[in-house]
N, C-alpha and C positions, 0 to 999 in steps of 0.2 A: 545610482545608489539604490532606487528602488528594486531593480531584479538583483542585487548582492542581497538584500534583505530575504527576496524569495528564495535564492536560492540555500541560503541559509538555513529556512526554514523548510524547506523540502530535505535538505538533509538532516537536520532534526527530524522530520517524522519520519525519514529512513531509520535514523538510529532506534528512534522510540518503539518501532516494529518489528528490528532484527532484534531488541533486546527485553523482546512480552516477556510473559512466563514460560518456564517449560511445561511439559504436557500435565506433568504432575500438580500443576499450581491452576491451570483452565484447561480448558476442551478446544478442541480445535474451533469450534463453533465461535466460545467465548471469544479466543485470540483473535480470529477474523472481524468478529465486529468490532473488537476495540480497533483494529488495523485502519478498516475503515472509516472509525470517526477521529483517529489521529492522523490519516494520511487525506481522507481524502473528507471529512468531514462532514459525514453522512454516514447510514447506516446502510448496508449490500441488500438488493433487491433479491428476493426467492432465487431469482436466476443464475445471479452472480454470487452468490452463496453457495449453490450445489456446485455449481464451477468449480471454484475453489475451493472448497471441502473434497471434489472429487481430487483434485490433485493430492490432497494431503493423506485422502487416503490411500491412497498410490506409494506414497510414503516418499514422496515429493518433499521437501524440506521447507519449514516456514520462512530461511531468511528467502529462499528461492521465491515463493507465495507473496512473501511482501513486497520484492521485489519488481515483481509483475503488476501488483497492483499500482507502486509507485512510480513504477517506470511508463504507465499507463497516457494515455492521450488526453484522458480527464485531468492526472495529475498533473503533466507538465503544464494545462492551459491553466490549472487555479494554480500555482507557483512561478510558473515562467511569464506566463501570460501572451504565450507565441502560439505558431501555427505548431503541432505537433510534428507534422511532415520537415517543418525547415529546421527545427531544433532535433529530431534525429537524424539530420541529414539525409 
């Protein structure tokens, strides 16, 4: 019961991520740290910020962005609570 819960909630902050504002409404900046304290609940360190800012300005696509972020080794262990390795197979 308890990992249906996570994952539930892992896909709520998928959703909450693919559905920020558009450009016009925040800055890429903005969307990334909200990304970050709804997906992974914390805010992106200087390093992981250029990261992914560089993607976006590449013109990379934010659900692409989110995606990455949530499909991330960090997110699977705070939502699934497994080995990242055995849960992507």
């Amino acid at each position: 019961m308890r990992k249906q819960c996570l994952v539930a909630a892992f896909l709520a902050g998928l959703a909450l991520a693919v559905a920020r504002p558009a450009a016009a409404d925040c800055t890429d900046e903005q969307w990334l740290r909200q990304v970050y304290a709804d997906g992974l609940y914390r805010a992106p360190s200087d390093n992981e910020a250029t990261y992914w800012l560089g993607f976006l300005g590449q013109q990379v696509g934010r659900q692409t962005v989110a995606l990455g972020i949530l499909l991330s080794d960090e997110a699977i262990l705070n939502y699934l609570g497994g080995d990242p390795q055995l849960v992507k197979g």
